[in-house]
PDB file of N, H, CA, C and O in Angstrom:
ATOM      1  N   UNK A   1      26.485  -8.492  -5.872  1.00  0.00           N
ATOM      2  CA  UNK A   1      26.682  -7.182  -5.278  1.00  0.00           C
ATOM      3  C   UNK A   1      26.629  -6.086  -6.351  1.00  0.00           C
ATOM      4  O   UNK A   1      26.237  -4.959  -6.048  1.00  0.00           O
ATOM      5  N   UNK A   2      26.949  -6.338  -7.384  1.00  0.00           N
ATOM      6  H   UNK A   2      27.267  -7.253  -7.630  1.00  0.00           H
ATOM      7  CA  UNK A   2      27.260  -5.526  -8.538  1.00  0.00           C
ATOM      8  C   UNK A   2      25.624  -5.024  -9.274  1.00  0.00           C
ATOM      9  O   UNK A   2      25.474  -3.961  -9.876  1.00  0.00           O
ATOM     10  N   UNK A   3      24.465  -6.102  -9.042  1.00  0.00           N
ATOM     11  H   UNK A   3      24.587  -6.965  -8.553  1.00  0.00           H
ATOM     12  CA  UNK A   3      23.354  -5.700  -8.981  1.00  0.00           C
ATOM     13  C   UNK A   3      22.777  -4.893  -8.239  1.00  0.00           C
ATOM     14  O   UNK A   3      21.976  -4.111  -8.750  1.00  0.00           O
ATOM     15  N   UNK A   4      23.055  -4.858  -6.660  1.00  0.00           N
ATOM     16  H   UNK A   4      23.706  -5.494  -6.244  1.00  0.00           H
ATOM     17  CA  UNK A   4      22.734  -3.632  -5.451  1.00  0.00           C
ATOM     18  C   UNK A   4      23.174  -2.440  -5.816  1.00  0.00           C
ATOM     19  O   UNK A   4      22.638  -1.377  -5.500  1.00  0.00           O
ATOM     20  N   UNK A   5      24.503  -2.612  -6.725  1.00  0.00           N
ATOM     21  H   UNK A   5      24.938  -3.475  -6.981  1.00  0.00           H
ATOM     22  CA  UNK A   5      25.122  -1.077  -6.818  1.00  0.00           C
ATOM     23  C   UNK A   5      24.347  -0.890  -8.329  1.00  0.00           C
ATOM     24  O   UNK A   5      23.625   0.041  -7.974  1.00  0.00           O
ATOM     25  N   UNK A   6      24.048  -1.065  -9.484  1.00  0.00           N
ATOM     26  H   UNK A   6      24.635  -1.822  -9.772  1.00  0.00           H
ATOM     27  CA  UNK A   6      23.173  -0.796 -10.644  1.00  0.00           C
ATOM     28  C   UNK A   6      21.936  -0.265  -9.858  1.00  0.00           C
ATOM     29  O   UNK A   6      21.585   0.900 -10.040  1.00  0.00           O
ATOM     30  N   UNK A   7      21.242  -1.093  -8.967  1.00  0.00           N
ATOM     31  H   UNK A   7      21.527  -2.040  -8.819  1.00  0.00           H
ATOM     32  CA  UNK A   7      19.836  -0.836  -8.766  1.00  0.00           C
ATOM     33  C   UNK A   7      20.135   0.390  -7.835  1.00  0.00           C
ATOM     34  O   UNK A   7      19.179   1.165  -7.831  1.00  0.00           O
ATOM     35  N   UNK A   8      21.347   0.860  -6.917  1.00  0.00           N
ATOM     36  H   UNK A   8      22.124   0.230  -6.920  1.00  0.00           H
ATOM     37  CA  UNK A   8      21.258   1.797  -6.205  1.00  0.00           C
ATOM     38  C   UNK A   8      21.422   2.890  -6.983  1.00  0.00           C
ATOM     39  O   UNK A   8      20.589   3.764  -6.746  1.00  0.00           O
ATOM     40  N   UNK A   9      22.385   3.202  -8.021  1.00  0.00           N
ATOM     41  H   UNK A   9      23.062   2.492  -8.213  1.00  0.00           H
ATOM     42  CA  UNK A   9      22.452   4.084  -9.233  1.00  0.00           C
ATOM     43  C   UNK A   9      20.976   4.813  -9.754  1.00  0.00           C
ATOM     44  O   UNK A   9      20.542   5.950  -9.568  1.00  0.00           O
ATOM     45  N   UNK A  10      20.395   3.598 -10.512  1.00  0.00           N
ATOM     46  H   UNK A  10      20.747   2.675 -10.663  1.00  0.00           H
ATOM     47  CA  UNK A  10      19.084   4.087 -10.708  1.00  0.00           C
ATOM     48  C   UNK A  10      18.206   4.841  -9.755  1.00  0.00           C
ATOM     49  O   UNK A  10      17.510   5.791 -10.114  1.00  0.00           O
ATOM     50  N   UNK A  11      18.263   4.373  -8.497  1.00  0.00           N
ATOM     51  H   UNK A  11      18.828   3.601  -8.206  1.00  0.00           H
ATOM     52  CA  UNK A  11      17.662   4.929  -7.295  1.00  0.00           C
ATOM     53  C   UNK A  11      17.854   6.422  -7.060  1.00  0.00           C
ATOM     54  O   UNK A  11      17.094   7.373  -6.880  1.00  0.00           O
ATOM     55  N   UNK A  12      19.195   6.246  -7.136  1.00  0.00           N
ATOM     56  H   UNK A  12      19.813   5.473  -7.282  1.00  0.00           H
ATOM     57  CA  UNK A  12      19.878   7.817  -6.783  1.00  0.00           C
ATOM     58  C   UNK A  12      19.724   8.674  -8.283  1.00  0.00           C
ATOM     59  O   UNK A  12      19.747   9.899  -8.159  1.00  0.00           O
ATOM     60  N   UNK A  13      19.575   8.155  -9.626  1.00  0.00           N
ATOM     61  H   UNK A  13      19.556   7.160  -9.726  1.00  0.00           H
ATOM     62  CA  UNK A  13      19.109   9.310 -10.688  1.00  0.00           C
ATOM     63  C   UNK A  13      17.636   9.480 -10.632  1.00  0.00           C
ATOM     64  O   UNK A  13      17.027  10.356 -11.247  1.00  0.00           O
ATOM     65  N   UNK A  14      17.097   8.577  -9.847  1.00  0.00           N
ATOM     66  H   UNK A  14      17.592   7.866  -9.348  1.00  0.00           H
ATOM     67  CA  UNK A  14      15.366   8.901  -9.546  1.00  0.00           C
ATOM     68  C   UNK A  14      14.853  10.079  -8.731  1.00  0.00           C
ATOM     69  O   UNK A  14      14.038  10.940  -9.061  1.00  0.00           O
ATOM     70  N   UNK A  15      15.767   9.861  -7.162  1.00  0.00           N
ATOM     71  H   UNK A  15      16.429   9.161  -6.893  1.00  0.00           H
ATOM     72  CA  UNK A  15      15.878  10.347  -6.195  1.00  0.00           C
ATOM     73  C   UNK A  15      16.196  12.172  -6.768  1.00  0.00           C
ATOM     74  O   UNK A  15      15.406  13.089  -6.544  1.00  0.00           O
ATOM     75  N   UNK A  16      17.378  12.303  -7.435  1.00  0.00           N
ATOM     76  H   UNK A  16      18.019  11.558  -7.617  1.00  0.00           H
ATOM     77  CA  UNK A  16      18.277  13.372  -7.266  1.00  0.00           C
ATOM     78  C   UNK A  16      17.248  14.603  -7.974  1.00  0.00           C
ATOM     79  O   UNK A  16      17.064  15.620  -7.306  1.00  0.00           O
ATOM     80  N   UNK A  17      16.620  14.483  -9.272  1.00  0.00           N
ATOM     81  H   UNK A  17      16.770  13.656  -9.815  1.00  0.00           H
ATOM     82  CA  UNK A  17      15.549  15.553  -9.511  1.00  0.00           C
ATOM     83  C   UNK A  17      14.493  15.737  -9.158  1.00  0.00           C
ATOM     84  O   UNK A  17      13.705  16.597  -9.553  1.00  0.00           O
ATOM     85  N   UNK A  18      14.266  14.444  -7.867  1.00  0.00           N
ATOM     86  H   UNK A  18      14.906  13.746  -7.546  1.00  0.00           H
ATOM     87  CA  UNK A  18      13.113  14.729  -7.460  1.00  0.00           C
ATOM     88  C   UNK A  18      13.287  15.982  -6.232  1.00  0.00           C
ATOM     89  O   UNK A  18      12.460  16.878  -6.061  1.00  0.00           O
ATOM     90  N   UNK A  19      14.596  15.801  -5.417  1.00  0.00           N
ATOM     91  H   UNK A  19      15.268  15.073  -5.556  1.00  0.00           H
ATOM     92  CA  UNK A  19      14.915  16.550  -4.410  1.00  0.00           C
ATOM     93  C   UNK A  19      15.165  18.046  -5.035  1.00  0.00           C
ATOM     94  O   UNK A  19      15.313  19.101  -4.418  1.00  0.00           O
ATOM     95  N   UNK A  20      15.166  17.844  -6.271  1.00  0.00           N
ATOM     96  H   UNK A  20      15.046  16.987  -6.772  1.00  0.00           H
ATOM     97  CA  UNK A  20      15.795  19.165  -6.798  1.00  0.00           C
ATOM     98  C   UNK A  20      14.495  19.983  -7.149  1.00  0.00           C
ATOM     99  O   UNK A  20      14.582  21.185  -7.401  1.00  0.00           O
ATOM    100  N   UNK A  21      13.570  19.474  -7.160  1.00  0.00           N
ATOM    101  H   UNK A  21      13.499  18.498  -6.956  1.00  0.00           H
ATOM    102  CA  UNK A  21      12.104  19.458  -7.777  1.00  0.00           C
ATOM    103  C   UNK A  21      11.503  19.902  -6.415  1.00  0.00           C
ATOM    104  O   UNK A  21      10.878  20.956  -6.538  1.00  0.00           O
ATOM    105  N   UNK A  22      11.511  19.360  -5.039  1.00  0.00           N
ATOM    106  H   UNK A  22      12.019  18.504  -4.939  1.00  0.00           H
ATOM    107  CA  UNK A  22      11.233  19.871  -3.667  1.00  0.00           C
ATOM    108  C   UNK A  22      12.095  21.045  -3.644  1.00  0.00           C
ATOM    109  O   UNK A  22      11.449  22.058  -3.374  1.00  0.00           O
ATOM    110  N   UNK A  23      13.427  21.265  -3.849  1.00  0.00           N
ATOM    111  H   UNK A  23      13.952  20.442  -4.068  1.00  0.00           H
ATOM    112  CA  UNK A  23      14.012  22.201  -3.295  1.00  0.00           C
ATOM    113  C   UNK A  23      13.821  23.417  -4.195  1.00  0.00           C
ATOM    114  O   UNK A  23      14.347  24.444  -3.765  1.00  0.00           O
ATOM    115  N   UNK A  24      13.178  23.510  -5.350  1.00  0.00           N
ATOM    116  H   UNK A  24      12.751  22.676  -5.700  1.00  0.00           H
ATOM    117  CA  UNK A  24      12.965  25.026  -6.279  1.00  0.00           C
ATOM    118  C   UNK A  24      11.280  25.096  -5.904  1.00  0.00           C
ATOM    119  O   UNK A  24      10.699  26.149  -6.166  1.00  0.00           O
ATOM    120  N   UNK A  25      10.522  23.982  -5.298  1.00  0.00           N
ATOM    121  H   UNK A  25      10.994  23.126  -5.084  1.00  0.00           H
ATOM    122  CA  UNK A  25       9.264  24.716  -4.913  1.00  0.00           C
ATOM    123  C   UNK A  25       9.260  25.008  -3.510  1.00  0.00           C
ATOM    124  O   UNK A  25       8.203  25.526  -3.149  1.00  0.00           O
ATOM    125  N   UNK A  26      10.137  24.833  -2.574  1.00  0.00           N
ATOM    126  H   UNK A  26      10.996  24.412  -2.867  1.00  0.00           H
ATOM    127  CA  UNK A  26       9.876  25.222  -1.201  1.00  0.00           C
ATOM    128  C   UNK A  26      11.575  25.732  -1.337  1.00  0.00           C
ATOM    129  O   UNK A  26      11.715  26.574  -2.224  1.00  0.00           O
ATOM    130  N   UNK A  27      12.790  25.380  -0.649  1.00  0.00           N
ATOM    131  H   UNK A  27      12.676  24.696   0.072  1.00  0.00           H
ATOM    132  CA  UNK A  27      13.860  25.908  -0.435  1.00  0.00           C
ATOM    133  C   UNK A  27      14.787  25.258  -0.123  1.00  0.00           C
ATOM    134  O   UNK A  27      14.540  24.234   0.514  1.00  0.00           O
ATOM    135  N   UNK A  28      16.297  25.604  -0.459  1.00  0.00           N
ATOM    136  H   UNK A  28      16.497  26.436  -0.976  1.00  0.00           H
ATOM    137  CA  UNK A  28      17.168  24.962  -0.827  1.00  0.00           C
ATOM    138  C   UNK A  28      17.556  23.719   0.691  1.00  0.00           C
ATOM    139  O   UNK A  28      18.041  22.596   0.559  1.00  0.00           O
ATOM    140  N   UNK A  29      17.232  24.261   1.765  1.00  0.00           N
ATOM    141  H   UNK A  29      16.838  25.174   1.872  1.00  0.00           H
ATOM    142  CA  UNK A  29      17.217  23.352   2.962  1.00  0.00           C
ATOM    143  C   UNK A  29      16.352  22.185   2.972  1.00  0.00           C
ATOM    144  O   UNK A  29      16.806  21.071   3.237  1.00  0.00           O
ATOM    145  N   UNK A  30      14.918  22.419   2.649  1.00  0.00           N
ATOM    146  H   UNK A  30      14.550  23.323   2.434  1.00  0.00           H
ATOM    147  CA  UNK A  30      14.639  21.505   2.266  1.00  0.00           C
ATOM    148  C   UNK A  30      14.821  20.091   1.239  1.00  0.00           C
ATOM    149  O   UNK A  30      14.510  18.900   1.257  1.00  0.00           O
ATOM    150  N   UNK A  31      15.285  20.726   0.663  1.00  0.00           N
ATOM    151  H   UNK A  31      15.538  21.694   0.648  1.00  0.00           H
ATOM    152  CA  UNK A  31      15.889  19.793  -0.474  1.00  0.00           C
ATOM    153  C   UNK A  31      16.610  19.234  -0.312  1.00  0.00           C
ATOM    154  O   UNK A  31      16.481  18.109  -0.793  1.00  0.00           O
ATOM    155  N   UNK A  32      18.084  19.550   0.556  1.00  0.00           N
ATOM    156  H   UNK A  32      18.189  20.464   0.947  1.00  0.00           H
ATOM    157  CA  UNK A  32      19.163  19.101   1.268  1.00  0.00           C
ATOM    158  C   UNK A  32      18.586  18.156   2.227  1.00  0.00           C
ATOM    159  O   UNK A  32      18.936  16.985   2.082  1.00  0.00           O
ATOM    160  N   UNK A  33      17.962  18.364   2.956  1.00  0.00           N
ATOM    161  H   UNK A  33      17.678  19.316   3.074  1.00  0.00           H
ATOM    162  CA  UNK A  33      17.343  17.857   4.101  1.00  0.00           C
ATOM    163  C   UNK A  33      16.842  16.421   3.045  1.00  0.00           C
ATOM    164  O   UNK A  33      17.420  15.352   3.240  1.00  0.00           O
ATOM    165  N   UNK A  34      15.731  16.519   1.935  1.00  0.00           N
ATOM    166  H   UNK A  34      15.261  17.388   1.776  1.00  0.00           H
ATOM    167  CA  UNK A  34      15.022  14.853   1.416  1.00  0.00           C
ATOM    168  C   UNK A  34      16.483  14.604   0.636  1.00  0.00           C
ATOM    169  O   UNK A  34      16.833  13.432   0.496  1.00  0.00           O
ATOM    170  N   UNK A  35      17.059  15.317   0.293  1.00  0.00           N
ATOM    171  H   UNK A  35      16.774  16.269   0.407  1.00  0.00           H
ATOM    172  CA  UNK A  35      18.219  14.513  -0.500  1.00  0.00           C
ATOM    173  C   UNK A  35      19.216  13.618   0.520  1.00  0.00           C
ATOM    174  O   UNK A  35      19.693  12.541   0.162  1.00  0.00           O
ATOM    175  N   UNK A  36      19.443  14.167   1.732  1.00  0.00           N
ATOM    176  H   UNK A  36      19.056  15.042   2.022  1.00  0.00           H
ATOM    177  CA  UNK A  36      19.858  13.360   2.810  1.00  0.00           C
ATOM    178  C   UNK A  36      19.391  12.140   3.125  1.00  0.00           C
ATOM    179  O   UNK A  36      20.041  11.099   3.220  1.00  0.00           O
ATOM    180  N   UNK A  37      17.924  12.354   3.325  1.00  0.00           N
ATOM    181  H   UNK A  37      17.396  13.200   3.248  1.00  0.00           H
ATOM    182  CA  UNK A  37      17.387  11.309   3.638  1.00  0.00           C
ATOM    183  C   UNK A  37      16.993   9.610   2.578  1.00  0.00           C
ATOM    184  O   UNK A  37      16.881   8.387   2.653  1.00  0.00           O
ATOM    185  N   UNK A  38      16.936  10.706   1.743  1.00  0.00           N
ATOM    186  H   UNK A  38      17.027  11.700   1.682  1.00  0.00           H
ATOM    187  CA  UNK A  38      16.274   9.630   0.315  1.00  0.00           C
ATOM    188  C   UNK A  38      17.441   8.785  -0.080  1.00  0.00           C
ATOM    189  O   UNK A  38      17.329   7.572  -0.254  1.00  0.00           O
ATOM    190  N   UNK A  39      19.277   9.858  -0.309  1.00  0.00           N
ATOM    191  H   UNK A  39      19.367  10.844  -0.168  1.00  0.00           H
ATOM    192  CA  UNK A  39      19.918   9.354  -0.969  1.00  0.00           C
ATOM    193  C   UNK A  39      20.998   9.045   0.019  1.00  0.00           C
ATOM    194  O   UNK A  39      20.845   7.831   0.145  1.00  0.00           O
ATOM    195  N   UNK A  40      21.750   9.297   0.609  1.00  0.00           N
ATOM    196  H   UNK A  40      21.874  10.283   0.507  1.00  0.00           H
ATOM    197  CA  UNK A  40      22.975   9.204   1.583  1.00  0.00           C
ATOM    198  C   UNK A  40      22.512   8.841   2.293  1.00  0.00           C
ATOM    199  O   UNK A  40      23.364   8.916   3.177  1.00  0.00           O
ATOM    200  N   UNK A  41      21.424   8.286   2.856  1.00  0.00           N
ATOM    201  H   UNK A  41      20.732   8.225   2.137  1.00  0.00           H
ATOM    202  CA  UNK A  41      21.196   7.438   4.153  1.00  0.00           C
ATOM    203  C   UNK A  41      21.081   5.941   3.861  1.00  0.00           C
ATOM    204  O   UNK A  41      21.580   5.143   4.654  1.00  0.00           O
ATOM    205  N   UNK A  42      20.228   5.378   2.383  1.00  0.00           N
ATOM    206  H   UNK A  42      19.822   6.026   1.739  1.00  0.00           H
ATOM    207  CA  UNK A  42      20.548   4.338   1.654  1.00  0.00           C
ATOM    208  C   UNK A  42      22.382   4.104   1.279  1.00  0.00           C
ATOM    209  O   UNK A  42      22.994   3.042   1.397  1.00  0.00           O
ATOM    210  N   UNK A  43      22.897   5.310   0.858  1.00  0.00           N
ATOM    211  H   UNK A  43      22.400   6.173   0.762  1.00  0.00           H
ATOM    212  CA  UNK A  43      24.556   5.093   0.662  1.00  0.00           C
ATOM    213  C   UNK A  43      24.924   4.499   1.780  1.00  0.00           C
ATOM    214  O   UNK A  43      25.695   3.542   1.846  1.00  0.00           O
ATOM    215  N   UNK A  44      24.443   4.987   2.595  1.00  0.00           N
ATOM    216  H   UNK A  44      23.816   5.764   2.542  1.00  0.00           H
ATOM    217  CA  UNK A  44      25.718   4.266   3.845  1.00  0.00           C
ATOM    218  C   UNK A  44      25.404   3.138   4.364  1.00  0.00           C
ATOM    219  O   UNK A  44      26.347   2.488   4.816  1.00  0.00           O
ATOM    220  N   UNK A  45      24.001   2.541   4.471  1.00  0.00           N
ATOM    221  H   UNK A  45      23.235   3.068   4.104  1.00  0.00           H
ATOM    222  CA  UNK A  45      23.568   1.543   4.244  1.00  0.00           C
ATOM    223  C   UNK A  45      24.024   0.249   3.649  1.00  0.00           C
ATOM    224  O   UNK A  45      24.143  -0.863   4.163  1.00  0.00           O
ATOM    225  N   UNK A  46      24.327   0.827   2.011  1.00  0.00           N
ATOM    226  H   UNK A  46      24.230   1.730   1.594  1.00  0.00           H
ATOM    227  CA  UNK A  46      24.683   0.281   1.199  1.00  0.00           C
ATOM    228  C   UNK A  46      26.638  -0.225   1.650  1.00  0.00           C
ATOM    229  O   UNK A  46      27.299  -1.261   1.728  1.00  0.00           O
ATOM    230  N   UNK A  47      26.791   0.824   1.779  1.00  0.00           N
ATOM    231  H   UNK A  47      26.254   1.665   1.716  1.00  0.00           H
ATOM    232  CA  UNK A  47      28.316   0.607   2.143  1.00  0.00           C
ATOM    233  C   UNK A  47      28.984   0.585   3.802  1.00  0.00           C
ATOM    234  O   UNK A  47      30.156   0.716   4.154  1.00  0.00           O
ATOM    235  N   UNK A  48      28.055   0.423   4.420  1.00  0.00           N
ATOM    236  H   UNK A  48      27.103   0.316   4.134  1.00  0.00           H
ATOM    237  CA  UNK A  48      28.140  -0.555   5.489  1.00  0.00           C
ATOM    238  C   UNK A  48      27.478  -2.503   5.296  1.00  0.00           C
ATOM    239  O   UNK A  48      28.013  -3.405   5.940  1.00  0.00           O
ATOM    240  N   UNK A  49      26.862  -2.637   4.786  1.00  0.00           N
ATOM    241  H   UNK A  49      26.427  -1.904   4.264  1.00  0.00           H
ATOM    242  CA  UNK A  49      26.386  -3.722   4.258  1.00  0.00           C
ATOM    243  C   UNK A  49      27.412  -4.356   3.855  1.00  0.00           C
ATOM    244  O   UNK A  49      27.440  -5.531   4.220  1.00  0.00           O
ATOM    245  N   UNK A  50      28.437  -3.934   3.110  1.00  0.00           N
ATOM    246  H   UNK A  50      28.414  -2.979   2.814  1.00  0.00           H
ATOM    247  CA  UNK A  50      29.656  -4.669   2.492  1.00  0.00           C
ATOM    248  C   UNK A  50      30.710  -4.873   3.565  1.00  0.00           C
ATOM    249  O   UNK A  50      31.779  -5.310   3.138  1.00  0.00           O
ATOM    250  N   UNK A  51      30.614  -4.604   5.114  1.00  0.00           N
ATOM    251  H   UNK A  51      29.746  -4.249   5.460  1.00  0.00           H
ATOM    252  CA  UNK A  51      31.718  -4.646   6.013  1.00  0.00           C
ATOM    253  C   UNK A  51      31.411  -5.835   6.727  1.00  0.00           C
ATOM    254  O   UNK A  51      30.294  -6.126   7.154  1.00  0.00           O
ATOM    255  N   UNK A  52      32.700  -6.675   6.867  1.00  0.00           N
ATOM    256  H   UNK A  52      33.608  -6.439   6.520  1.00  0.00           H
ATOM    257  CA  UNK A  52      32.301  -7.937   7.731  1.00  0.00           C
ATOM    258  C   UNK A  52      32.130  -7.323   9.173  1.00  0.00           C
ATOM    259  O   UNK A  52      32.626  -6.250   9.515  1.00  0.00           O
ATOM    260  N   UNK A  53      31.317  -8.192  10.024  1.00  0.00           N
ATOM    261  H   UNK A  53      30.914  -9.064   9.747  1.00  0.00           H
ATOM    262  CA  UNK A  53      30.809  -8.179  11.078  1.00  0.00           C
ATOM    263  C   UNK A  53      32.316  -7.887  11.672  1.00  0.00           C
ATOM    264  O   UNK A  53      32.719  -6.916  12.314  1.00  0.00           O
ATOM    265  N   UNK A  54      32.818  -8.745  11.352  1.00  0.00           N
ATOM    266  H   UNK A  54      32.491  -9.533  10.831  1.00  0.00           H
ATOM    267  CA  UNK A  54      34.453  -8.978  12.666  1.00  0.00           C
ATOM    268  C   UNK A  54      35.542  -7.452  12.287  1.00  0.00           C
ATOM    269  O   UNK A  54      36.589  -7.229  12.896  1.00  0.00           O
ATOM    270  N   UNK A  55      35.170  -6.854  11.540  1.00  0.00           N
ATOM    271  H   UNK A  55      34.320  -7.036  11.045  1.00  0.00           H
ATOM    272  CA  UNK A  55      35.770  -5.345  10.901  1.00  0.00           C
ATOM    273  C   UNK A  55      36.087  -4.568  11.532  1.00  0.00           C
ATOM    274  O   UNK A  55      37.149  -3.986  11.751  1.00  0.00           O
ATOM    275  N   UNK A  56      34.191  -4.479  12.196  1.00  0.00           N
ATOM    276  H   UNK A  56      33.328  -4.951  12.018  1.00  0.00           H
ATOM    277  CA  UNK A  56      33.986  -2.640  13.280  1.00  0.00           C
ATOM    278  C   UNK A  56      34.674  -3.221  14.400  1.00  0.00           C
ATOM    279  O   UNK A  56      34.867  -2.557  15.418  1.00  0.00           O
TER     280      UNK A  56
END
């Protein structure tokens, strides 16, 4: 598990200037908007993945 969270790290310092990189050539919504998608939608993913079935 400790590998999913390294490889998600890297993901998210890949992710984060790229959204920042969309959001100073078009606008700050936009950017919000791929940073949502790219990075916090894998997060929760990620940290729902770790909940046993019998939990929810």
């Amino acid at each position: 598990m400790a590998l999913i969270h390294m490889a998600f790290l890297f993901y998210a310092a890949l992710m984060a200037p790229l959204c920042v990189k969309v959001a100073d050539a078009s606008s700050w919504k936009i950017g919000w908007t791929m940073a949502t998608a790219l990075v916090f939608f894998p997060l929760a993913l990620l940290i729902a993945s770790g909940i046993p079935p019998g939990d929810v």
